[in-house]
N, C-alpha and C positions, 0 to 999 in steps of 0.2 A: 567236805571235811567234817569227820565227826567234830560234833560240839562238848568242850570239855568245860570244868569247873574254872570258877574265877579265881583259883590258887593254883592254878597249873604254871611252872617256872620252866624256865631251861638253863641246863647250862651247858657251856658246849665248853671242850678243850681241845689243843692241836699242839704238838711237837714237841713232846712229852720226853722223848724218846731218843734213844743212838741204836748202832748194826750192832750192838750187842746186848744190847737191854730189853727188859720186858715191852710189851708197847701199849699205845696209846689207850687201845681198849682194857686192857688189864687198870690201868688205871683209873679208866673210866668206872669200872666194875666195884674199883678198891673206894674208892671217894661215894659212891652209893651207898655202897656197904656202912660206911660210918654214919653219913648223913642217917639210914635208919636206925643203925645200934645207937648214936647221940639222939634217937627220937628229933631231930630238927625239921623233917618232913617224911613224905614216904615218897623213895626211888621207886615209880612203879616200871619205869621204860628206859635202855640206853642203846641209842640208835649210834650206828655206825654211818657215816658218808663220804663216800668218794669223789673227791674235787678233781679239778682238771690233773693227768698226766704230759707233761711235756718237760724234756731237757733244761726248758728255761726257771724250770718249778724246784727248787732245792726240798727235797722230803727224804725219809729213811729208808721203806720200802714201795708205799703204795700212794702217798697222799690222800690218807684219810685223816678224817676229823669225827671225833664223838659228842654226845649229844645226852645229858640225863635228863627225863624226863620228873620233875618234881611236883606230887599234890600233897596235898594238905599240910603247909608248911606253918609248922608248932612254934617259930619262933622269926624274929626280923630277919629280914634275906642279908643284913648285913652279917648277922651270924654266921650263915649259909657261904658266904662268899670269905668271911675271916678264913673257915676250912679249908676253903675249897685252895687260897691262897697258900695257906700255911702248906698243904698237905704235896702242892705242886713244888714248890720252893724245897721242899725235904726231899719229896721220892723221885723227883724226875731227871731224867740221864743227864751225865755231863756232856754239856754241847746241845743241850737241847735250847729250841727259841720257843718258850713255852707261851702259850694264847690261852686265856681265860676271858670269857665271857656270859653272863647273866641279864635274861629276860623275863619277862614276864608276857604270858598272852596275851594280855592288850597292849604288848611295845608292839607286834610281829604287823605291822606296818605292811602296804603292797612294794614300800621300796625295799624294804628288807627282805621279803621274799623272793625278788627279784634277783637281789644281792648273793641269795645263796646257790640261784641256779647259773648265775653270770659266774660264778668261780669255778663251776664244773666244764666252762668253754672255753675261757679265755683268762688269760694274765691281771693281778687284781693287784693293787699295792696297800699299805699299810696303812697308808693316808688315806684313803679310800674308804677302807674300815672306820678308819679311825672319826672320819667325817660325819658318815653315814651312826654309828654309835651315838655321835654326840647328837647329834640332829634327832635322834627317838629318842634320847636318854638311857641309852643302855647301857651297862655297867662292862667296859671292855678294861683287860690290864693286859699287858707285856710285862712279863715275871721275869724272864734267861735270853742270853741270849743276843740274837739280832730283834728279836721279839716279834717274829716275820708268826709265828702260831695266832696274832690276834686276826689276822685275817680267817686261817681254817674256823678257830671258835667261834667267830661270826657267822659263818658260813654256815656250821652245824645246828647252832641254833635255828638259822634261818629256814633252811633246808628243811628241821624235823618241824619246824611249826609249820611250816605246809603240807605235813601230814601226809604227801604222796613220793618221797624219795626214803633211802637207807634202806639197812636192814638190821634188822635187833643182835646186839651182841648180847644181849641179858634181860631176861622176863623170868620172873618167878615161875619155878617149877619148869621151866623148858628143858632144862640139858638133865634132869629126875630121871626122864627117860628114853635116853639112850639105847638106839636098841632093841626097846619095845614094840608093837603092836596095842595100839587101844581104838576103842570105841571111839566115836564123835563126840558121843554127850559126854564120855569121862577125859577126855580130850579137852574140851571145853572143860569141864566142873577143876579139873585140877591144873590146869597152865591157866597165865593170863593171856593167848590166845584168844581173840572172839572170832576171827571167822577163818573158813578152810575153803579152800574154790582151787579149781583144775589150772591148766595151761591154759585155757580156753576162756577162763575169768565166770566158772557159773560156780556158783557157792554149793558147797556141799550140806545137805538139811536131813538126810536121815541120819537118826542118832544111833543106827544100828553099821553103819559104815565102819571097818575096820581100817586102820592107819597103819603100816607101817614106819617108825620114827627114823629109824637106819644109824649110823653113825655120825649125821654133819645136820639135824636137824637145825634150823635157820629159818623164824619167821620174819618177815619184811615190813615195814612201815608203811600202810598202802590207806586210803581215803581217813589217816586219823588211827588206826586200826592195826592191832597186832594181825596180820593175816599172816597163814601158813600154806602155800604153795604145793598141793600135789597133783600125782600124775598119776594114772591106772598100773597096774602092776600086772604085766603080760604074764609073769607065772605065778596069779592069782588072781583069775580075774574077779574074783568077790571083792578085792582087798584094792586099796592106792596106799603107794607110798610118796613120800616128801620127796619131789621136784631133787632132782640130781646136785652135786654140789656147783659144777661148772654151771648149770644154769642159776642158780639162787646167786655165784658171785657177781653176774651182772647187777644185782640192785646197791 
């Protein structure tokens, strides 16, 4: 797992959301967006994760849960989490069971990592959460609700601080270009993307590699690491484009 700075937070949310409202990640996206126009930190990463699907699971469409990746945080995380409260409470669908949760890198424990891969298998209850929270000190709230979301926000949390599940809903400069074709190095120099590698898991290093970005560009959360996912481009062979959409929705 990349090694990150001792200001790195997360916050995770879950069940934000109804079958007719915006979702979970739009949200996610909206609540970064302030935290950096309010200067409180800088949103660098918001990972998206898919937890278990099953009949027994009440969700909207997919049972995911989001995940903002926060460094260099300008003021107390109580400030952080006042927002983050306030902003769930105001924008989130009627009928929603909303979950808010707040970590810090040194809470992400091996049981809580544990925690977020056990929810993508199998059935998890509130009290579970709720247990596991208090035992690291982690900051969990039930806001709406049945308040069934504090489980997903845990989860997400958990999940992006192990660095190797999700896939990014939001990195500066990613969805700029839509569309495009670019270099590696300019690839690099202007997304927060740091690495690019095939199907086959071998990193791409020439800076002269052209990219095409397509319309569903999607990089994934992989060893700590924005990485973007390509594949050789049969009617170009000089050229790879970004890994198809149905393959990137698995992460």
């Amino acid at each position: 797992m990349k090694l990150s700075t001792p200001e790195r937070w997360y916050i995770g949310i879950d069940d934000t959301d109804n079958i007719d409202s915006r979702g979970t990640g739009f949200h996610a996206r909206s609540l970064g967006a302030a935290i950096n126009d309010q200067q409180l930190g800088e949103c660098r990463f918001i990972t998206r994760h898919q937890l278990l699907m099953s009949p027994l699971v009440p969700f909207t469409s997919h049972n995911s849960a989001a995940c903002l990746v926060i460094e260099k945080l300008n003021s107390p995380i109580e400030v952080v989490e006042k927002l983050c409260i306030e902003y769930l409470l105001s924008e989130s669908a009627e009928g929603a069971d909303v979950g808010l949760c707040l970590a810090s890198e040194q809470q992400l424990s091996k049981s809580m990592l544990q925690f977020g891969f056990i929810c993508k298998q199998r059935l998890v209850t509130q009290q579970q959460a709720r247990d596991l929270a208090q035992q690291q000190s982690v900051i969990l709230h039930g806001l709406t609700g049945t308040q069934d979301g504090v489980i997903g926000a845990l989860a997400a949390v958990s999940l992006c601080g192990s660095g190797v599940d999700g896939r990014l809903l939001w990195l500066p400069g990613m969805r700029d270009h839509v569309n495009q074709t670019l270099s590696l190095s300019s690839l690099l120099a202007i997304t927060e993307i740091t690495v690019v590698q095939d199907l086959q898991g071998q990193v791409l290093t020439d800076p002269e590699n052209l990219i095409a970005m397509g319309s569903w560009p999607r990089a994934i959360w992989l060893g700590g690491e924005a990485t973007l996912i390509v594949e050789s481009d049969e009617e170009n062979p000089n050229e790879w484009k970004v890994a198809t959409k149905s393959y990137l929705k698995q992460f």
